[in-house]
LUMBA-30063 format. One record per residue: x, y, z of N, C-alpha, C, CB in turn; residue in three letters; residue number from 1. Coordinates in steps of 0.02 Angstrom, whole numbers, plus 50000, padded with zeros to 5 digits. Glycine has a CB too. Layout:
// residues N
{{X,Y,Z},{X,Y,Z},{X,Y,Z},{X,Y,Z},'ALA',NUM}
...
END
This chain:
// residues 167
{{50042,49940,50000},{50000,50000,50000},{50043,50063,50000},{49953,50000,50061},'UNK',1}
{{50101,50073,50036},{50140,50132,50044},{50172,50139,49973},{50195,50126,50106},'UNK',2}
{{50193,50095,49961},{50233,50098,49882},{50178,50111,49836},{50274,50020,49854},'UNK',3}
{{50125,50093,49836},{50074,50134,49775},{50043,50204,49823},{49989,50067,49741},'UNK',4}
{{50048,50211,49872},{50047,50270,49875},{50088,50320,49841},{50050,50276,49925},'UNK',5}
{{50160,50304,49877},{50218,50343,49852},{50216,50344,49776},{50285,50312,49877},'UNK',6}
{{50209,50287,49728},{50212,50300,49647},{50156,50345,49629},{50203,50229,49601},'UNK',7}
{{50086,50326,49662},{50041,50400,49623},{50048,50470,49646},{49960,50395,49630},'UNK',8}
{{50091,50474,49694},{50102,50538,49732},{50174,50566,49642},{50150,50517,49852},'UNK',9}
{{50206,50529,49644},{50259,50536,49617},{50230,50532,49530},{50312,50478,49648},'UNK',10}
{{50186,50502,49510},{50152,50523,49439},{50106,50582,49424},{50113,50471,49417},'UNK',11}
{{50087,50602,49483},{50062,50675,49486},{50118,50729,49458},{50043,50694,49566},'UNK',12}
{{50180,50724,49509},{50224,50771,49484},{50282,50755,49420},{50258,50790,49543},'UNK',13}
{{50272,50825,49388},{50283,50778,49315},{50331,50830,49273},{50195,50759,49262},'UNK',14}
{{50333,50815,49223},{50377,50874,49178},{50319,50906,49129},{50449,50835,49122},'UNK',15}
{{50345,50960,49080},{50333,50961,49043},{50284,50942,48978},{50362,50959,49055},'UNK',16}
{{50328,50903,48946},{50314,50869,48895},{50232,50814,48921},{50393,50827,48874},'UNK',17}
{{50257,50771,48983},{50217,50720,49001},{50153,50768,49019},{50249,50670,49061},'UNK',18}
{{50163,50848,49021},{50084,50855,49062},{50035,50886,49004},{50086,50920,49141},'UNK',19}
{{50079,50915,48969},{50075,50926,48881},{50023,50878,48855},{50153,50904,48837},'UNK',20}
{{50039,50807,48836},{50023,50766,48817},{49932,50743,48868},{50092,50725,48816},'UNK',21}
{{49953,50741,48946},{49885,50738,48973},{49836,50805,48938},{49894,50743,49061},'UNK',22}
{{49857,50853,48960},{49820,50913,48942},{49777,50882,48876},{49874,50985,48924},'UNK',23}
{{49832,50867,48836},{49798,50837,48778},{49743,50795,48770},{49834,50809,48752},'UNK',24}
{{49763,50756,48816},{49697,50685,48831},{49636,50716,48850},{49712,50624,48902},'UNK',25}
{{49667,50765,48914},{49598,50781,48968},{49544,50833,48935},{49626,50822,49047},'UNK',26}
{{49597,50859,48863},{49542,50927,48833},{49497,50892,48784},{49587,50999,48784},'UNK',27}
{{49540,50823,48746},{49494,50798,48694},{49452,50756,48746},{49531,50753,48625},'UNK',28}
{{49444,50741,48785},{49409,50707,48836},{49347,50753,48856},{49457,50691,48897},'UNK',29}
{{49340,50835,48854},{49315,50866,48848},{49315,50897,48940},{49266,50840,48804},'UNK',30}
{{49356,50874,48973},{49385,50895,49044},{49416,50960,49052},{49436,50848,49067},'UNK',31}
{{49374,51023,49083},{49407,51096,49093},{49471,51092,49115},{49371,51140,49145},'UNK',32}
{{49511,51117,49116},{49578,51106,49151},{49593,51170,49162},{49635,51068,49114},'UNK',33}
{{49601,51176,49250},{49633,51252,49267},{49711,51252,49308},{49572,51296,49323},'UNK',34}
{{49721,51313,49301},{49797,51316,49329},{49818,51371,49367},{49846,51316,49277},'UNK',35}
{{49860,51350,49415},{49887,51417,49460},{49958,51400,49485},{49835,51434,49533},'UNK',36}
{{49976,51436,49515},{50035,51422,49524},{50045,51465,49593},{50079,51437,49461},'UNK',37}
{{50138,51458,49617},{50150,51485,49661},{50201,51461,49725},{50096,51497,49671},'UNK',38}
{{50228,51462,49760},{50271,51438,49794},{50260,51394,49862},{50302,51488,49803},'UNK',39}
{{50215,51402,49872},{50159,51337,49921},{50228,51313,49968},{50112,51242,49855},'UNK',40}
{{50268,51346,50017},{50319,51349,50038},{50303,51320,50115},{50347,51416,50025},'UNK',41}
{{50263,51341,50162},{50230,51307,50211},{50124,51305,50207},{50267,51352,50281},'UNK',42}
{{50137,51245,50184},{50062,51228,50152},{50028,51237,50230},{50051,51134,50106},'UNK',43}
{{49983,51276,50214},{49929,51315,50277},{49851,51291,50253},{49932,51422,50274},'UNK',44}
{{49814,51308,50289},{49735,51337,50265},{49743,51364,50226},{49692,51378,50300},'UNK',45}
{{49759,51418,50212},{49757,51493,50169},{49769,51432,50106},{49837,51576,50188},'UNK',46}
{{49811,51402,50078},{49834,51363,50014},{49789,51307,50012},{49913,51336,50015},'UNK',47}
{{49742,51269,50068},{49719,51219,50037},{49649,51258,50028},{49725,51147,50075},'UNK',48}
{{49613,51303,50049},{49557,51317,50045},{49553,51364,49965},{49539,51352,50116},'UNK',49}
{{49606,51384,49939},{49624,51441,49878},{49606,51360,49832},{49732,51495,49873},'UNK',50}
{{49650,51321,49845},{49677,51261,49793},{49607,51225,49780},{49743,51199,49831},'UNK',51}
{{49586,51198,49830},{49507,51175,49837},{49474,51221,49795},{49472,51179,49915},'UNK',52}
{{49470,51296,49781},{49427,51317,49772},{49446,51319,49683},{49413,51375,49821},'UNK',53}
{{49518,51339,49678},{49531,51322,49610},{49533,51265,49582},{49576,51341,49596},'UNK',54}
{{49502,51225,49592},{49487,51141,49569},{49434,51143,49558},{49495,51081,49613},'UNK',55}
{{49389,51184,49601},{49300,51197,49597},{49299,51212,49511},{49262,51286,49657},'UNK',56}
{{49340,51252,49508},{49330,51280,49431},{49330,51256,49375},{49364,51316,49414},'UNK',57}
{{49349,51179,49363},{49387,51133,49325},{49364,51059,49362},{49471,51153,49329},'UNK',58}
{{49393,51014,49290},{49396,50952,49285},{49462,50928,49336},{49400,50936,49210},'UNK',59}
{{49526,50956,49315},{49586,50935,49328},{49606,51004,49365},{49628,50910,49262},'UNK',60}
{{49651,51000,49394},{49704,51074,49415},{49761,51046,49421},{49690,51121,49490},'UNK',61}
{{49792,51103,49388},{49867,51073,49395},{49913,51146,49432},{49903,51046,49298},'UNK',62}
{{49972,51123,49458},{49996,51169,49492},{50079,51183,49461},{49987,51147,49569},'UNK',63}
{{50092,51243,49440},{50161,51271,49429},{50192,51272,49500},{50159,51348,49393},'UNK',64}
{{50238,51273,49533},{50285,51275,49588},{50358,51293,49547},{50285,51197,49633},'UNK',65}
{{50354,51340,49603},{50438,51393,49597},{50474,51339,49633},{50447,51489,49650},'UNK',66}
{{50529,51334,49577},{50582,51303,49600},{50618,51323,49646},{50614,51292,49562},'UNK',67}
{{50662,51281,49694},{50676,51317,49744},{50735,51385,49719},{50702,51262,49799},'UNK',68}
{{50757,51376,49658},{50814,51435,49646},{50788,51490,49624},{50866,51421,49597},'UNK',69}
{{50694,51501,49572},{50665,51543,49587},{50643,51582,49663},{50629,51523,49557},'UNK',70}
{{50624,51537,49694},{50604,51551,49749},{50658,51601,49793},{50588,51488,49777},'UNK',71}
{{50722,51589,49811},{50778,51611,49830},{50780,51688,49793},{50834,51558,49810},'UNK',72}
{{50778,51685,49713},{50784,51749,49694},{50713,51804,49696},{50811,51740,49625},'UNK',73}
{{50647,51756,49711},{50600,51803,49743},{50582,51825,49795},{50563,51796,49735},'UNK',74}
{{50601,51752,49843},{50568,51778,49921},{50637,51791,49967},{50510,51706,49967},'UNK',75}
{{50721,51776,49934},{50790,51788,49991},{50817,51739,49998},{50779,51808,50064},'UNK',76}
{{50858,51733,50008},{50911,51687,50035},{50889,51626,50088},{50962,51733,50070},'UNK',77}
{{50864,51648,50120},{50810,51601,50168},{50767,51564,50145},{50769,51633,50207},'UNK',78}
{{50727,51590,50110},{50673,51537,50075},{50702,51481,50024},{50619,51580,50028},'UNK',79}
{{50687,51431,49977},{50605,51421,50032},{50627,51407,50095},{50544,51351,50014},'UNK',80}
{{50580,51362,50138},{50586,51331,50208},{50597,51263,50177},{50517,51339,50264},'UNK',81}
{{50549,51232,50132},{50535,51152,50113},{50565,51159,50065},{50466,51117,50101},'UNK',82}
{{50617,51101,50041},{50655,51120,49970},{50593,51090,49906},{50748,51068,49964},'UNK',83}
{{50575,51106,49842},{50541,51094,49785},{50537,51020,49790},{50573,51123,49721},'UNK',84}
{{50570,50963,49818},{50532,50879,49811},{50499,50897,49855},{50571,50799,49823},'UNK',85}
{{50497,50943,49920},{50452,50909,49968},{50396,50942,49945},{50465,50914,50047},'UNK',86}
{{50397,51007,49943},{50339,51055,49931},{50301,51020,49851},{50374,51148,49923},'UNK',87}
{{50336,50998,49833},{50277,50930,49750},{50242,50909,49781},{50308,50849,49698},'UNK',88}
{{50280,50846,49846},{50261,50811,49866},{50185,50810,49894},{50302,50804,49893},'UNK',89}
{{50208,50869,49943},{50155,50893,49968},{50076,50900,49949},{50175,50937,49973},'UNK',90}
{{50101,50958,49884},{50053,50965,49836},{49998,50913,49820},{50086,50975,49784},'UNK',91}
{{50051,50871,49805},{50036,50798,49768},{49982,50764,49791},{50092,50747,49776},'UNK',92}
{{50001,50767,49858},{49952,50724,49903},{49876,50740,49898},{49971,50735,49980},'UNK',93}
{{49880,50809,49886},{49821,50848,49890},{49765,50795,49832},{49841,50941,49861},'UNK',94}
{{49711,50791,49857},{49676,50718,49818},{49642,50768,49756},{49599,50660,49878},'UNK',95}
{{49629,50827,49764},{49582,50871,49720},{49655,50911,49662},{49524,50944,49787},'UNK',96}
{{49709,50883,49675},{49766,50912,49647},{49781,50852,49581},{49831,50923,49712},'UNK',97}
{{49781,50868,49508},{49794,50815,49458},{49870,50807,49437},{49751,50831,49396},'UNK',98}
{{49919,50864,49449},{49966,50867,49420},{50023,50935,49445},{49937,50866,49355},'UNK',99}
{{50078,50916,49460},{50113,50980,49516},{50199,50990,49446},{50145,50926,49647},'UNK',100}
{{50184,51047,49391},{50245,51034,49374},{50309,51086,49397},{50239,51028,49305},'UNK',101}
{{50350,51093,49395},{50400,51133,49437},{50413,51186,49360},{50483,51077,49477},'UNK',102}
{{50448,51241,49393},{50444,51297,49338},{50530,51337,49362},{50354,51362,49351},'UNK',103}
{{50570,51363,49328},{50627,51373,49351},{50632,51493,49343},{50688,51307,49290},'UNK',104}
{{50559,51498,49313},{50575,51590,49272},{50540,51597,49357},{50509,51637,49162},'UNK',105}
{{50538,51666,49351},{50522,51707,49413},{50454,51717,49389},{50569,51777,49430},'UNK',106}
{{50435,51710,49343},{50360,51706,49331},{50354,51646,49280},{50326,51778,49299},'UNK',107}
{{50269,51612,49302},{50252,51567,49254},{50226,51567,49184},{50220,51540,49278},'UNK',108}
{{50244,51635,49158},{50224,51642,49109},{50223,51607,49037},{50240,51683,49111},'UNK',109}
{{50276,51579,49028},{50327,51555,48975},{50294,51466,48973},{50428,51568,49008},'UNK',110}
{{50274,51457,49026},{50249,51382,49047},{50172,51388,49026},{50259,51362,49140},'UNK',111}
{{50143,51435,49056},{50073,51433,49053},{50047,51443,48971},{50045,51492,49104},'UNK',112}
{{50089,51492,48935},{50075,51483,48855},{50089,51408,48817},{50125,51538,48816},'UNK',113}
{{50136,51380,48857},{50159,51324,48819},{50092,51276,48840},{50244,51293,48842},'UNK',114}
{{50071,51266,48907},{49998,51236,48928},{49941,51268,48907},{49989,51232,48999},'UNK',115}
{{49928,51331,48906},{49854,51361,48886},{49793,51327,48933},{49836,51340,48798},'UNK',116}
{{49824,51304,48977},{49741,51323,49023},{49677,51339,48987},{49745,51395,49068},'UNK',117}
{{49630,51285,49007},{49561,51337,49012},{49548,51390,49047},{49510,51310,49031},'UNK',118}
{{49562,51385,49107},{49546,51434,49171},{49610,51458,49204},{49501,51393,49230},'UNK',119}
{{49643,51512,49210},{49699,51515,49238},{49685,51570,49299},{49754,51530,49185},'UNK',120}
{{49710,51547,49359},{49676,51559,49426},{49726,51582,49481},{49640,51491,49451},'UNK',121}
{{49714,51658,49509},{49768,51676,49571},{49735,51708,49625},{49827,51725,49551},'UNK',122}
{{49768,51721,49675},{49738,51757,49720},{49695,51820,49707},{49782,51771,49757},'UNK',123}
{{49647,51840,49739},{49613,51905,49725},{49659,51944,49751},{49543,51917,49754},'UNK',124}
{{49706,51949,49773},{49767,52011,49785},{49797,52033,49706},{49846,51974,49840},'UNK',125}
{{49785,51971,49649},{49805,52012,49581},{49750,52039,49549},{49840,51970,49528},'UNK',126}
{{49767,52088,49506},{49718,52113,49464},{49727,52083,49392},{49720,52190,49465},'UNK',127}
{{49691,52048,49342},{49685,52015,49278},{49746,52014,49262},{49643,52044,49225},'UNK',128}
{{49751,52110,49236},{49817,52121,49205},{49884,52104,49270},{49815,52211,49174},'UNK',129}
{{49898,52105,49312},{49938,52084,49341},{49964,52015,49334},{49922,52097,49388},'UNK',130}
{{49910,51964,49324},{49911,51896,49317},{49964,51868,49276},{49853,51875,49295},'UNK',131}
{{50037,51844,49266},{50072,51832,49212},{50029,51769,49176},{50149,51817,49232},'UNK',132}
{{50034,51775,49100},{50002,51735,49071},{49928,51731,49059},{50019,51692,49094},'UNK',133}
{{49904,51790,49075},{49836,51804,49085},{49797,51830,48996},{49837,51873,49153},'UNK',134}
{{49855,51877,48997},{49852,51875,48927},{49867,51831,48857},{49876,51912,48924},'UNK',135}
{{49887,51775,48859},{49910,51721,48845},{49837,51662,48828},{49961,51706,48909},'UNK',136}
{{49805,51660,48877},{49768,51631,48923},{49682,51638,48884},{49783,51675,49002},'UNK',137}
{{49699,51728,48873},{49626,51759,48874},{49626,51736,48780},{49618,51870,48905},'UNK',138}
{{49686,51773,48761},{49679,51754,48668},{49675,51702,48652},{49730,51767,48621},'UNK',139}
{{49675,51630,48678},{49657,51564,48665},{49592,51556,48669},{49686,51521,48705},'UNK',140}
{{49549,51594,48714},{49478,51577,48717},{49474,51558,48800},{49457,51509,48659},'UNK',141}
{{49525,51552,48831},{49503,51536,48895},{49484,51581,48949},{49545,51503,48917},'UNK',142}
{{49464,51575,49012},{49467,51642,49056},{49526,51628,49112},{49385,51659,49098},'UNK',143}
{{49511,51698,49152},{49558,51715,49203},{49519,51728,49276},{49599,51780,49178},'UNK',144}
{{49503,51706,49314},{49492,51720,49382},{49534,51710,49443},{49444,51692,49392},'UNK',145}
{{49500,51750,49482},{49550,51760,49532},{49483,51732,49608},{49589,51863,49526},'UNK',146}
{{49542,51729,49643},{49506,51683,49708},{49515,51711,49775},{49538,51606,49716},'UNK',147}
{{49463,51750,49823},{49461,51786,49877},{49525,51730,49924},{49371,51795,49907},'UNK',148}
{{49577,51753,49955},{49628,51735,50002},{49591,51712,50069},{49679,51797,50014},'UNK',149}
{{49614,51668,50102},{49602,51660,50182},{49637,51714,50226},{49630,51588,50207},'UNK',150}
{{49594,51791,50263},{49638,51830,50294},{49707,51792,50344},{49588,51875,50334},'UNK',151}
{{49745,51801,50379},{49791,51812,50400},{49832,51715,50400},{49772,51861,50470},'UNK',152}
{{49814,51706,50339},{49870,51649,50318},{49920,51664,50271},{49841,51588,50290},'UNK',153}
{{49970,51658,50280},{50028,51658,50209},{50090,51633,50266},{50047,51760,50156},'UNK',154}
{{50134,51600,50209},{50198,51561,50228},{50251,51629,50279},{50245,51530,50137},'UNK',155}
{{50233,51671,50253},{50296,51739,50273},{50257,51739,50343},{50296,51838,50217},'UNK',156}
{{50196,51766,50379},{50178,51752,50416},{50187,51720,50483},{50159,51743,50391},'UNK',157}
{{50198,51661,50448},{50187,51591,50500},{50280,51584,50516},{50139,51496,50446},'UNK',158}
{{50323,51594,50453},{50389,51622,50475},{50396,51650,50524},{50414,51658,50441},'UNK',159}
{{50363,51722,50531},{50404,51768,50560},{50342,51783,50620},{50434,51835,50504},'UNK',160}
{{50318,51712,50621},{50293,51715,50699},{50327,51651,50738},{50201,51709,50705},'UNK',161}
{{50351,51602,50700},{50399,51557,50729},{50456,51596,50735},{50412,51494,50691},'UNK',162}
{{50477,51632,50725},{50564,51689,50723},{50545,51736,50770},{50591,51742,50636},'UNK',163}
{{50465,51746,50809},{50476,51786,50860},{50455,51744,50903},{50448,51850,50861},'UNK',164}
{{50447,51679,50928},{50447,51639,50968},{50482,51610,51001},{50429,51616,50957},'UNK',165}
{{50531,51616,50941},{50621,51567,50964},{50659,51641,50959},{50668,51483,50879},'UNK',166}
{{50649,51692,50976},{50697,51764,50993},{50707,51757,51051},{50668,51839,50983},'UNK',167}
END
């Protein structure tokens, strides 16, 4: 049982090419497929209740994740906390989650044209045009929504309330 756990945890997270090819299946299959992305660095409420809700939207959801060397050049030297296998992993587990691929640009832009999403999905802290790939997204025929946040969850947060605990 643990070993087919561990293999479908581990066929979720995928490359490229292999999610390419699903996309392919799941659209002629006639399955919405939405996408978001983001650095899911200490998985909280705030990330499973957003993720849940961006799955609501769709057949499949699949998730972009900042690699940990993006991550470093967006959030510091410190971050992440979980290095990129665990934070897949993580993802992975998530049962309403179809597919976790890793992304190496400081934005997912470049990925999300190469996928085209039906639905491409971020926090209500962005505005459309803020969204990378939004525009990408919209000229294919698909849409862009955005998803109200859980107030006072985020990874930075929960940091720098463990860093004033251990002061």
């Amino acid at each position: 049982m643990r070993h087919q756990l561990e293999k479908t945890l581990l066929d979720k997270i995928t490359t490229l090419p292999a999610l390419q090819a699903n996309i392919a299946r799941w659209k002629q299959a006639g399955e919405k497929v939405v996408f978001t992305n983001g650095v899911f660095d200490l998985l909280h409420l705030g990330h499973i209740t957003y993720l849940s809700k961006a799955a609501e939207l769709g057949d499949k959801l699949i998730i972009g994740l900042n690699t940990d060397a993006s991550v470093k050049r967006l959030k510091g030297e410190s971050r992440p906390i979980n290095d990129q296998n665990n934070r897949a992993a993580l993802l992975a587990s998530l049962f309403f989650v179809d597919a976790v691929v890793l992304f190496e640009d400081d934005t997912p832009r470049d990925l999300i044209a190469q996928l085209l999403p039906d639905v491409l999905v971020k926090g209500a802290d962005y505005t459309v045009e803020q969204i990378a790939g939004a525009k990408e997204v919209l000229a294919n025929g698909g849409e862009v929504k955005t998803i109200t946040l859980v107030d006072g969850y985020s990874s930075t947060s929960i940091i720098n309330r463990i860093k004033a605990q251990t002061s």
